[in-house]
mmCIF file of the C-alpha atoms, coordinates in Angstrom:
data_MODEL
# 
_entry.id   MODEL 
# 
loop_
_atom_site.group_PDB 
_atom_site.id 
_atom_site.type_symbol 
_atom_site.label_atom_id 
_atom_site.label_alt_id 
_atom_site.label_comp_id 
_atom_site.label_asym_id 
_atom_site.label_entity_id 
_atom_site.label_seq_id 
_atom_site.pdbx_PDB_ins_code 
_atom_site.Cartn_x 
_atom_site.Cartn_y 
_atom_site.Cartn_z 
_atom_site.occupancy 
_atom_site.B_iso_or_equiv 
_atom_site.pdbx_formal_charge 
_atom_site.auth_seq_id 
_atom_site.auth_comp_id 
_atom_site.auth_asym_id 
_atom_site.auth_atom_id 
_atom_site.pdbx_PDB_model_num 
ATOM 1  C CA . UNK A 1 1  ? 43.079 57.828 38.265 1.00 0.00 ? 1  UNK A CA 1 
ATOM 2  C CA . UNK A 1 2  ? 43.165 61.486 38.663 1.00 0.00 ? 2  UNK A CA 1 
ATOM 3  C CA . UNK A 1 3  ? 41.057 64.661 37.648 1.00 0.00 ? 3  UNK A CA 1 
ATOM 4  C CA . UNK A 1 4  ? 43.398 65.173 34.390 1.00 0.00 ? 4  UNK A CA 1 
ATOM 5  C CA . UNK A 1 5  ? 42.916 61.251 33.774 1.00 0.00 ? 5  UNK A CA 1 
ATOM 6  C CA . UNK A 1 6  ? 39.235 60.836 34.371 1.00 0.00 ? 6  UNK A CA 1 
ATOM 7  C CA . UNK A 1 7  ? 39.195 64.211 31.905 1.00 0.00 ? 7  UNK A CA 1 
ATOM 8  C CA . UNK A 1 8  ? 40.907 62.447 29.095 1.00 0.00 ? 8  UNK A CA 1 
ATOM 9  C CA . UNK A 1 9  ? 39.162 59.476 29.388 1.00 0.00 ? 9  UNK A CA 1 
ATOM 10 C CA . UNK A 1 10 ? 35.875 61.299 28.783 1.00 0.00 ? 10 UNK A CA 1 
ATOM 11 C CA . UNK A 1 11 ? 37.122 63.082 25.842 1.00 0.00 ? 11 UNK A CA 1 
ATOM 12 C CA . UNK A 1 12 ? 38.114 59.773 24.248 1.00 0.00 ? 12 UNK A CA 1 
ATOM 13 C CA . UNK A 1 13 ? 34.388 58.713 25.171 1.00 0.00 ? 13 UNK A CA 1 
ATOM 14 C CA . UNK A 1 14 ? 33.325 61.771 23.029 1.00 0.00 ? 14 UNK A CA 1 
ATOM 15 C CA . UNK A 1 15 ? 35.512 60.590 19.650 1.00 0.00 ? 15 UNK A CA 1 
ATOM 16 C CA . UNK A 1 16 ? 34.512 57.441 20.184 1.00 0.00 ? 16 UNK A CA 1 
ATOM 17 C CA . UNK A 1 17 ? 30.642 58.439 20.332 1.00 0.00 ? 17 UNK A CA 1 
ATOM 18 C CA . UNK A 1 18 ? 31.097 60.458 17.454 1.00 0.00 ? 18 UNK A CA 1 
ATOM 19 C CA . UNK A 1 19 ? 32.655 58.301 15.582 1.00 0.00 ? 19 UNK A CA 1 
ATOM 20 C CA . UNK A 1 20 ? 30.422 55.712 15.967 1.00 0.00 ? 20 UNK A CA 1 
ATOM 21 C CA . UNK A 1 21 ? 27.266 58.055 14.522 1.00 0.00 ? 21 UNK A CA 1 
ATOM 22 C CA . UNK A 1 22 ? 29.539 58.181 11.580 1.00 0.00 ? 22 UNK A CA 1 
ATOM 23 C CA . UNK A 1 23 ? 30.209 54.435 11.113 1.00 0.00 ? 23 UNK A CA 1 
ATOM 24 C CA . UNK A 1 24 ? 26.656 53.613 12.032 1.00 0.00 ? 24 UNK A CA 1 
ATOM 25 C CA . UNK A 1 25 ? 25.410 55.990 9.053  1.00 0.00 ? 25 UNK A CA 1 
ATOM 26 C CA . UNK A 1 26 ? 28.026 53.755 6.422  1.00 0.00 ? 26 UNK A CA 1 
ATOM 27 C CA . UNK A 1 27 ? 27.007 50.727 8.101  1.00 0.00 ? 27 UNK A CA 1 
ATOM 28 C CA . UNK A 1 28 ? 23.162 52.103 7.391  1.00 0.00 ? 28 UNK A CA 1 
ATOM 29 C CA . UNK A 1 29 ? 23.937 52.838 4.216  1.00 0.00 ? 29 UNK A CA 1 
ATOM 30 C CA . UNK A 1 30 ? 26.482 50.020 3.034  1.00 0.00 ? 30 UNK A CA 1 
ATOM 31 C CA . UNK A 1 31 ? 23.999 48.056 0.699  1.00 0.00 ? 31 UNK A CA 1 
ATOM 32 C CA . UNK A 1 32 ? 23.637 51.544 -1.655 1.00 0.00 ? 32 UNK A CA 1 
ATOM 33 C CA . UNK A 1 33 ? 25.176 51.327 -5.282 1.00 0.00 ? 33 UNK A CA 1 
ATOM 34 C CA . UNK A 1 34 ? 26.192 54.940 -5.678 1.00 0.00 ? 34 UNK A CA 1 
ATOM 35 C CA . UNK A 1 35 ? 27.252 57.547 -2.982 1.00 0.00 ? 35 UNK A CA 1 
ATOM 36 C CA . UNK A 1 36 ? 26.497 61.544 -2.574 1.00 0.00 ? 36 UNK A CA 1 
ATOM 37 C CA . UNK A 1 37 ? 26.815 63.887 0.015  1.00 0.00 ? 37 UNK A CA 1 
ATOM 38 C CA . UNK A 1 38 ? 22.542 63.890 -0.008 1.00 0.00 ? 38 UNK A CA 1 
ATOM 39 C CA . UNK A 1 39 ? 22.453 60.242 0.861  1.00 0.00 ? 39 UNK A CA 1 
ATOM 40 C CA . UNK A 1 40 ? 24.819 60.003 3.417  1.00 0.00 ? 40 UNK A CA 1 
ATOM 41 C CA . UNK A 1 41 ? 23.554 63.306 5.007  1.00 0.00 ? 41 UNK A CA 1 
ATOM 42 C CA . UNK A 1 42 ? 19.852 61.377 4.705  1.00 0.00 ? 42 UNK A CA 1 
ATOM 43 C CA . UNK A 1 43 ? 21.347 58.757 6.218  1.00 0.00 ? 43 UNK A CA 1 
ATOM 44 C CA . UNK A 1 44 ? 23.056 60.552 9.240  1.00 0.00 ? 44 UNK A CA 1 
ATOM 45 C CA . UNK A 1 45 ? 19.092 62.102 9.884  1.00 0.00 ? 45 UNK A CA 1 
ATOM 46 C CA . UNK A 1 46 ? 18.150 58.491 10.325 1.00 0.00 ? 46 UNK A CA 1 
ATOM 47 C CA . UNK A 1 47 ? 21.202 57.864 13.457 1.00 0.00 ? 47 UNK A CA 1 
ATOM 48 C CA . UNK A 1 48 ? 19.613 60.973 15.078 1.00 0.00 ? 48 UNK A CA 1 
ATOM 49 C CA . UNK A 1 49 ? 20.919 63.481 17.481 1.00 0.00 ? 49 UNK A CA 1 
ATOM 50 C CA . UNK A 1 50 ? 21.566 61.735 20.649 1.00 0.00 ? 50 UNK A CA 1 
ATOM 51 C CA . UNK A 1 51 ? 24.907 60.574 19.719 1.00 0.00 ? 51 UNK A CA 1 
ATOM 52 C CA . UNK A 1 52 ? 25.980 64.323 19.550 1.00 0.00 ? 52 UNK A CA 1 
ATOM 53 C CA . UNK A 1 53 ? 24.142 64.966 22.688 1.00 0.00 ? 53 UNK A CA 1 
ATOM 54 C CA . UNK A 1 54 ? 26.040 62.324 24.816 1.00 0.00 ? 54 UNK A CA 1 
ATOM 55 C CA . UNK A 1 55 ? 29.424 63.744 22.926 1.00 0.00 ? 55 UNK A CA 1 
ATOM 56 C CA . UNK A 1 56 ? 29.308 66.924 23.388 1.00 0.00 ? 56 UNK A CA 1 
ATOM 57 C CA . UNK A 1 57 ? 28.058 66.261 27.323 1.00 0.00 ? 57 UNK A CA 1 
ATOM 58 C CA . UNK A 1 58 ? 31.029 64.038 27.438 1.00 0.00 ? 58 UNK A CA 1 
ATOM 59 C CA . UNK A 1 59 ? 33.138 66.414 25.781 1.00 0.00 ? 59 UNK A CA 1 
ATOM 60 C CA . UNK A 1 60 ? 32.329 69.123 28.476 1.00 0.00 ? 60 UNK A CA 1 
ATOM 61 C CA . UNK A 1 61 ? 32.943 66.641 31.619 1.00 0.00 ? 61 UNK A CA 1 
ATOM 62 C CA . UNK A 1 62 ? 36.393 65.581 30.340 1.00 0.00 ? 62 UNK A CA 1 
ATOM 63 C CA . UNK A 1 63 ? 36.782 69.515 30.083 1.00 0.00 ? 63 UNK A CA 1 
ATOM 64 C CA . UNK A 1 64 ? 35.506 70.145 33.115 1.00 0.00 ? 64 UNK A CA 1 
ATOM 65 C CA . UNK A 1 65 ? 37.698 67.479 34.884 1.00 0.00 ? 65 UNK A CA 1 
ATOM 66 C CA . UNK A 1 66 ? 41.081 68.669 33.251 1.00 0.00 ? 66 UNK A CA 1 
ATOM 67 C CA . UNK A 1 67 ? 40.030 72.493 34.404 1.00 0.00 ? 67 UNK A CA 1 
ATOM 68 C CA . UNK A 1 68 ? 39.190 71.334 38.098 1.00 0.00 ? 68 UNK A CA 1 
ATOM 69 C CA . UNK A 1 69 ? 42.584 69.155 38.388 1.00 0.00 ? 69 UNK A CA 1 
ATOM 70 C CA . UNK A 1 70 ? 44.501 72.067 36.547 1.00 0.00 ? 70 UNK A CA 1 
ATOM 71 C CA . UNK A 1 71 ? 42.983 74.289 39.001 1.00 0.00 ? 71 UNK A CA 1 
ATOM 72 C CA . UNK A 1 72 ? 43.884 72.159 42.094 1.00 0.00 ? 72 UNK A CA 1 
ATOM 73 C CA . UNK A 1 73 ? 47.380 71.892 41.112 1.00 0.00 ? 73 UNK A CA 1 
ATOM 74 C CA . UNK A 1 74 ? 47.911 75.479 40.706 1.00 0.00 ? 74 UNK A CA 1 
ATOM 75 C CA . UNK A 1 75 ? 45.876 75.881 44.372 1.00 0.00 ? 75 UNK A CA 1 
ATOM 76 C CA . UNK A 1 76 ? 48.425 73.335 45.492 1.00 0.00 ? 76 UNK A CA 1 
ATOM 77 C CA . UNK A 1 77 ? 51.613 74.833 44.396 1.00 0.00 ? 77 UNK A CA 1 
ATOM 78 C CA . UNK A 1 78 ? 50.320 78.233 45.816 1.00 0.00 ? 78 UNK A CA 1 
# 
């Protein structure tokens, strides 16, 4: 797999991480009778933060990745 692979791959890693932070809040929350934006914002407090953490990290390594093999092809082709 190349640079521009290994890239994409980690940005599907971030959706997927995000996501999940997300579906783990409804799943936390799936028992409840009656739905606002309050409770599932409560909710979301109680997943935490290092969800985002890992997806945004992951988010900047796929970017990274596709910049570096971008940048090698143009080298290349030079």
């Amino acid at each position: 797999m190349g640079k521009r692979g290994t890239g994409v791959a980690f940005i599907a890693i971030s959706a997927f991480l995000i996501s999940t932070k997300y579906i783990s809040a409804a799943i936390f929350g799936s028992g409840v009778s009656s739905w606002n934006q309050d409770l599932f914002n409560g909710m979301l407090s109680y997943v935490g933060n290092t969800l985002n953490i890992f997806s945004v990290l992951s988010l900047l390594v796929g970017i990274l990745y596709i910049v570096w093999g971008e940048y090698e092809e143009l080298k290349r082709q030079r």
